[in-house]
C-alpha positions as CSV (number, residue, x, y, z in Angstrom):
1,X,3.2,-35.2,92.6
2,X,5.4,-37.7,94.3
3,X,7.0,-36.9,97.8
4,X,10.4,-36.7,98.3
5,X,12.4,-36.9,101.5
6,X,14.4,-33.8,100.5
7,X,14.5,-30.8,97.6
8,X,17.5,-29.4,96.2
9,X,17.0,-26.4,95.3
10,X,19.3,-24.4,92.5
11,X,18.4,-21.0,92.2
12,X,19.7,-19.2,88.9
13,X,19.6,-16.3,86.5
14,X,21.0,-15.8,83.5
15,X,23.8,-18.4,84.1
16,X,23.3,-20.8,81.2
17,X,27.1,-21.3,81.4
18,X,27.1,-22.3,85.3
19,X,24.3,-25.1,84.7
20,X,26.2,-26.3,82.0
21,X,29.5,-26.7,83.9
22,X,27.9,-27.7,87.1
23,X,24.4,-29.8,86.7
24,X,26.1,-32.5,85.0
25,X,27.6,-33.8,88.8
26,X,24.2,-32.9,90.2
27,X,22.6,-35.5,88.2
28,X,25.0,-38.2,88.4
29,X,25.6,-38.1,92.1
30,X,22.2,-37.3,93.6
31,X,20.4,-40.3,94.7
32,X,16.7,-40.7,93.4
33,X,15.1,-39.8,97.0
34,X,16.1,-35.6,96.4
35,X,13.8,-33.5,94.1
36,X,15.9,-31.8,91.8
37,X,14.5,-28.1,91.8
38,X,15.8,-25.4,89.2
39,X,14.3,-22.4,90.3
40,X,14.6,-20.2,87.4
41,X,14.6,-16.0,88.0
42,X,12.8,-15.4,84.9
43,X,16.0,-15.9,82.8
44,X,16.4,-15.5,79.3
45,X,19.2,-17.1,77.8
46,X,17.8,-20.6,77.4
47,X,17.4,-21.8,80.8
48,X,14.2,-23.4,80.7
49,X,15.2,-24.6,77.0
50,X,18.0,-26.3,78.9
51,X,16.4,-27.8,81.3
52,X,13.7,-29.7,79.7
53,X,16.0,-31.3,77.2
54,X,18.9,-31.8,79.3
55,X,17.7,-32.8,82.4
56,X,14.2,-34.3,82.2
57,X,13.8,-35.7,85.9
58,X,14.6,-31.9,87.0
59,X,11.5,-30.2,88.0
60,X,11.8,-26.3,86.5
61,X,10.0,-24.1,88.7
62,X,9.9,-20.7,86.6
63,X,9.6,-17.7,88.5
64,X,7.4,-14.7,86.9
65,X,11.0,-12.1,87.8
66,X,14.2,-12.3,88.4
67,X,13.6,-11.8,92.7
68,X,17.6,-12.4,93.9
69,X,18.5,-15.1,96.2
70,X,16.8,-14.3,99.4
71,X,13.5,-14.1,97.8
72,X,13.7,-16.4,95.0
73,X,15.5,-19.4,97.4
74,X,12.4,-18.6,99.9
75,X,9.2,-18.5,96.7
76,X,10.6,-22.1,95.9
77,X,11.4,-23.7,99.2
78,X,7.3,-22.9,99.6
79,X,6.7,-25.2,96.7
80,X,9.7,-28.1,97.7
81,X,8.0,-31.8,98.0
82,X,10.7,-32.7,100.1
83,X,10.4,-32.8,104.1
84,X,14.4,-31.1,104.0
85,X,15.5,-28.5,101.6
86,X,18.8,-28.2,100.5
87,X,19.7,-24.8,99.1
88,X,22.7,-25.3,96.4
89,X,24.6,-22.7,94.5
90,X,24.4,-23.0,91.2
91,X,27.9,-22.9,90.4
92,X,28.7,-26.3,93.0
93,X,30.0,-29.3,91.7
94,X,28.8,-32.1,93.8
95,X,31.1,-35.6,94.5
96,X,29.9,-39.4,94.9
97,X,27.9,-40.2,97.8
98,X,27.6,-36.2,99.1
99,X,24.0,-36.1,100.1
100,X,23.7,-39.1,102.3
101,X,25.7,-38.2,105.2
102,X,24.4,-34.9,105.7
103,X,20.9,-37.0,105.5
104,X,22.2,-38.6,108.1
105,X,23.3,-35.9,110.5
106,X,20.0,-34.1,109.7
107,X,18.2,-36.9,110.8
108,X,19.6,-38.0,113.9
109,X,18.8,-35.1,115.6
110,X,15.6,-32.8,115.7
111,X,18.0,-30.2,117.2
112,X,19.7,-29.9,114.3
113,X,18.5,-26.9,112.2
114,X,20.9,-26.9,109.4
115,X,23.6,-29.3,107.8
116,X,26.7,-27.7,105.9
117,X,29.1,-30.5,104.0
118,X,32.7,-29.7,103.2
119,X,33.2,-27.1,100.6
120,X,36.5,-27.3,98.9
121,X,37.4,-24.9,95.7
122,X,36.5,-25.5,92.4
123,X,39.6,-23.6,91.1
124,X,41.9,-25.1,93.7
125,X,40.2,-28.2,94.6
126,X,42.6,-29.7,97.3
127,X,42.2,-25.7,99.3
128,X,39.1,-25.1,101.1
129,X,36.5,-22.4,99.3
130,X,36.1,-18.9,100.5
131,X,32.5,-19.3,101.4
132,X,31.9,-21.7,104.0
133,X,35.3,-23.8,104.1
134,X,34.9,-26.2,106.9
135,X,32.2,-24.4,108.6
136,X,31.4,-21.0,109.8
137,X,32.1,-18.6,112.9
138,X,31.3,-15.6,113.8
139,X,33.4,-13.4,116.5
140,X,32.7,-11.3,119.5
141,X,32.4,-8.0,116.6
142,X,30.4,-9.7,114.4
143,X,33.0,-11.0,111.8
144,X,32.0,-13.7,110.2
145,X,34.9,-16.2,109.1
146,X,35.4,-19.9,108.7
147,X,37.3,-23.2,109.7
148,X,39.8,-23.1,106.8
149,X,39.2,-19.6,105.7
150,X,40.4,-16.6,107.8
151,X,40.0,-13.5,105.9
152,X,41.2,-14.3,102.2
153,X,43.7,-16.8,103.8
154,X,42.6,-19.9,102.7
155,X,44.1,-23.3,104.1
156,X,44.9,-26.5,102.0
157,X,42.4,-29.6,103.1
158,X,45.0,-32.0,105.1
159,X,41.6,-33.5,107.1
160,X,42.7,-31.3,109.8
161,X,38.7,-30.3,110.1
162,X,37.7,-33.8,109.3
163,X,35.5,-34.0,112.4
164,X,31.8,-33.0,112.7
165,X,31.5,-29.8,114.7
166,X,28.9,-27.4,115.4
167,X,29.6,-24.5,113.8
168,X,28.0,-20.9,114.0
169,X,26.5,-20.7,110.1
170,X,26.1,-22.9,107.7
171,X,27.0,-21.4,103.8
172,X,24.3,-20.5,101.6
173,X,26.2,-22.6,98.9
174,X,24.9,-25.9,100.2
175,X,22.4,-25.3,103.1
176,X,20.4,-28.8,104.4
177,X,17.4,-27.1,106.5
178,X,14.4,-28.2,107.5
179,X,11.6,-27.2,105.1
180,X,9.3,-26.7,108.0
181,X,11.5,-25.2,110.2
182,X,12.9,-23.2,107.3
183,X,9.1,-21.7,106.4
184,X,8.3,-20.9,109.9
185,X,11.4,-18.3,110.5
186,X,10.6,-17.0,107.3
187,X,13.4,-18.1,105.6
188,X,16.2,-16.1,104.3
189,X,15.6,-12.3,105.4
190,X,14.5,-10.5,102.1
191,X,15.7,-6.9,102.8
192,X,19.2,-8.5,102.8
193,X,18.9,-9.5,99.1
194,X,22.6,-10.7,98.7
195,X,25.5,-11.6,101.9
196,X,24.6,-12.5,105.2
197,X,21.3,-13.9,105.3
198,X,22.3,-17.7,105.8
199,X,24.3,-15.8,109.0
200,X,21.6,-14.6,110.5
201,X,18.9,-17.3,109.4
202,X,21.2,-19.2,111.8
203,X,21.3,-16.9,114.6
204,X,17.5,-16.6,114.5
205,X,18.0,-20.8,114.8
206,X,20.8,-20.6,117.6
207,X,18.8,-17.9,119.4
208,X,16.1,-20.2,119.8
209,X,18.1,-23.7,121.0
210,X,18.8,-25.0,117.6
211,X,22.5,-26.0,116.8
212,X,24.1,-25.8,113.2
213,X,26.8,-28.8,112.2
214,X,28.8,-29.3,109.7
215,X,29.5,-32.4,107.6
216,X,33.0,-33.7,106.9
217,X,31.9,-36.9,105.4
218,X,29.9,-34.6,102.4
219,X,32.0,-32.7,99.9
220,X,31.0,-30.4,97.5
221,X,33.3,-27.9,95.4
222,X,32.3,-24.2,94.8
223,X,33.6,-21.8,92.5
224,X,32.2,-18.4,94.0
225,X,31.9,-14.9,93.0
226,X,29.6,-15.5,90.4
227,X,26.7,-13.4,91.1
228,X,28.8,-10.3,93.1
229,X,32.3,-10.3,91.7
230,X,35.1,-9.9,94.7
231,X,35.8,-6.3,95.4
232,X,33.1,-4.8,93.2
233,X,30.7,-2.0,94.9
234,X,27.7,-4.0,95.4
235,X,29.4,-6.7,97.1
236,X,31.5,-4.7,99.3
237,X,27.7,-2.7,100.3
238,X,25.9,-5.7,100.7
239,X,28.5,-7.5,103.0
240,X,29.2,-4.1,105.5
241,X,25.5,-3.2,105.1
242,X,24.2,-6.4,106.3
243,X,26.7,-7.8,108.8
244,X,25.6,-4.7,110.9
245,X,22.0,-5.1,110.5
246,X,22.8,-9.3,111.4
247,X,24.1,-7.8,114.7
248,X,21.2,-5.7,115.5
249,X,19.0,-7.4,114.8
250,X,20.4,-10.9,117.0
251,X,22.6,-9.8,119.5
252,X,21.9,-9.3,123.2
253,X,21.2,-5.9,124.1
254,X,24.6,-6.1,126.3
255,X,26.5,-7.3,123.7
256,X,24.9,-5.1,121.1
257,X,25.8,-1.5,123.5
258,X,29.4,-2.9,124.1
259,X,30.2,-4.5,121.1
260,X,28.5,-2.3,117.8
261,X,30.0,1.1,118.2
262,X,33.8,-1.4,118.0
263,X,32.5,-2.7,114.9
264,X,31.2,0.7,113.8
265,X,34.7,2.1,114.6
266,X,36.4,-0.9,113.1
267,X,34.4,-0.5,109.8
268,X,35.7,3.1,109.6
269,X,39.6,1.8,109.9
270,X,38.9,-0.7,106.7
271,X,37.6,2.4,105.2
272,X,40.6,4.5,105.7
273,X,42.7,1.8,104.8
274,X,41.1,1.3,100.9
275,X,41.5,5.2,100.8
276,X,45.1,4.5,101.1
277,X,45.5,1.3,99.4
278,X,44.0,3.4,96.5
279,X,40.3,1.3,96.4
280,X,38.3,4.1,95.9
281,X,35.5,1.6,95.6
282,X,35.5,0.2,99.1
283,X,36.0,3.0,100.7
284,X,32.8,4.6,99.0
285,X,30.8,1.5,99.8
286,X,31.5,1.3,103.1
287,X,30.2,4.7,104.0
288,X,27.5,4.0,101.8
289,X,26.6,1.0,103.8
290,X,26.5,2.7,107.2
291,X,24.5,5.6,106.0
292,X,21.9,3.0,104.7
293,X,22.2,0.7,107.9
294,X,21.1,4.2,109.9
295,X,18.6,5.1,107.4
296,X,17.3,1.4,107.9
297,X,17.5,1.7,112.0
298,X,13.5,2.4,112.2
299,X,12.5,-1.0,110.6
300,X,15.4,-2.8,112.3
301,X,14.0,-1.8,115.8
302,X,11.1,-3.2,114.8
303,X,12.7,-6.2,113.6
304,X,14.4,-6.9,116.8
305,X,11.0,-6.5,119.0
306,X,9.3,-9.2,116.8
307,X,12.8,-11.4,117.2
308,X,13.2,-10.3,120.8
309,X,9.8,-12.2,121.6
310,X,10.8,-15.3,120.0
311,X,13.9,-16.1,121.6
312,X,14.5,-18.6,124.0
313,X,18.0,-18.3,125.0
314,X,18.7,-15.1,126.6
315,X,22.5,-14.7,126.4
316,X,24.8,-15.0,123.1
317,X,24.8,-18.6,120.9
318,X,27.8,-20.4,123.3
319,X,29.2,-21.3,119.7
320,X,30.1,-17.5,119.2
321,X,33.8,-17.1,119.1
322,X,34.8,-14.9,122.2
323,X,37.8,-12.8,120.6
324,X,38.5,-10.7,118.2
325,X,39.2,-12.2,114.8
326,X,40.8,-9.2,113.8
327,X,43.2,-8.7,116.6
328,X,44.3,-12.4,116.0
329,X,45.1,-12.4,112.3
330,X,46.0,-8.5,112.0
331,X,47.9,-8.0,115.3
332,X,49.1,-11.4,115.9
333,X,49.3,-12.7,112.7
334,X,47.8,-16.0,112.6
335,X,46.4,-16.3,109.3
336,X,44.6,-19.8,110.0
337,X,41.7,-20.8,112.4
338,X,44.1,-24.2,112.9
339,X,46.1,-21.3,114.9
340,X,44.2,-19.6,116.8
């Protein structure tokens, strides 16, 4: 099969509708050098029907179940021609000339792990999207947030983050890695199944010398909340669930004794406040995630051992935030990262 300097990779499942809506700007703007890759969960509402008529220079790489996104983005990044991966969302519209200046970045560098462009709002396209924005951060207590998105305050686009910048993560939405490099850390970490795995896919990368950038020259719009609706239990698990198991299993040990048992306690205060807010949900969820994280504490030790040894930089990433995300937007009310 021909080689191809980089795969994009669109993982999907049962979202017909989403490939209809979004593959269209895939295949217009993508220049000839990317593999196209739909890697297909086993769906079956037409997907592969879809593909093979619509889209003929897409190669459909059918999965034998549906495996989520961890697993399923890491089974087809093994089979990827190209020497960079790029892991796209299927619900991402792309824009004229996107890919070649995160090629670009990517290249100039061997430091640089991963490549994020700009990701704008598919609902609100001059407002920057929830999950990745202008790039992400994550603070002292292990909240992750981004340039342009502070909570569910989201800024307008007025190129006020129209500078490359390293940035702590990189969204899973539209992730330029590596294949290599991507394969050797074991890609996305399966155990987290849904939220947080791009996170700490780029911890592991930090915690090893490796910077993350993002792109300002590369836009791409994402609709979101397709898979995991806002609000609904799964989501709300998967996030709380897996942002503390992230900090375990990446932080110093310092940080880790000082800072967990605030986020722990922190955690607890969200909780009380969906009880009173009447989100029954949330509240449920969260205690649900804690008791799982704990229940999960045995193979997370282990985790950190193995992660522990491969570290080259002792102290915290010096791209982690040092306050409290929280206290800014909740205390002092500054809603936007412009602000802080």
């Amino acid at each position: 099969m021909k080689e191809h300097e980089i795969s994009i990779i669109i993982l999907t499942w049962n979202a017909l509708h989403h490939l209809k809506k979004f593959l269209p700007s895939v295949d217009k703007f993508t220049p000839g050098y990317a593999e196209i890759i739909i890697a297909d969960n086993a769906s079956t509402d037409g997907t592969a029907e879809y593909v093979h008529e619509s889209y003929p220079r897409f190669r459909h790489l059918l999965l034998d179940e549906n495996y989520g996104y961890c697993k399923g983005n890491n089974l087809a990044a093994e089979q990827a021609l190209g020497k960079y991966i790029l892991i796209l969302n299927n619900d991402v519209e792309v824009s004229e000339g996107w890919l070649d200046p995160v090629m670009k970045l990517i290249r100039s560098d061997d430091n640089i792990a991963v490549v994020q462009p700009k990701l704008r709002s598919v609902e609100q396209p001059d407002h920057f999207e929830y999950g990745g924005a202008a790039g992400g951060l994550v603070d002292i207590f292990g909240y992750p947030f981004c340039r342009g998105r502070v909570f569910d305050s989201l800024e307008k686009d007025t190129g006020q983050y129209d500078e490359e910048a390293e940035i702590f993560w990189a969204s899973g939405a539209a992730f330029a890695v590596n294949r290599q490099l991507f394969i050797d850390y074991g890609g996305f970490e399966e155990q987290f199944e849904f939220h947080m795995e791009e996170i700490d896919l780029c911890w592991r990368f930090l915690n090893t010398g490796y910077s993350i950038r993002y792109c300002p020259e590369s836009t791409v719009y994402h609709l979101g909340g397709g898979s995991l609706p806002t609000g609904s239990y799964r989501k709300v698990y998967f996030n709380y669930r897996n942002n503390l198991a992230m900090m375990y299993r990446n932080m110093t040990a310092e940080s880790l004794l000082t800072r967990l048992p605030v986020r722990i306690m922190l955690d607890y205060v969200s909780a009380v406040r969906s009880l009173f807010l009447g989100e029954f949900t949330v509240f449920k969820a969260i205690f649900h995630s804690h008791f799982s994280f704990i229940g999960w504490l045995p193979e997370l030790r282990r985790q950190r051992k193995q992660l522990k040894k491969q570290r080259t930089i002792k102290a915290d990433p010096e791209v982690l935030w040092k306050g409290s995300v929280v206290w800014k937007y909740f205390v002092q009310g500054k809603k936007k990262y412009s602000e802080f």
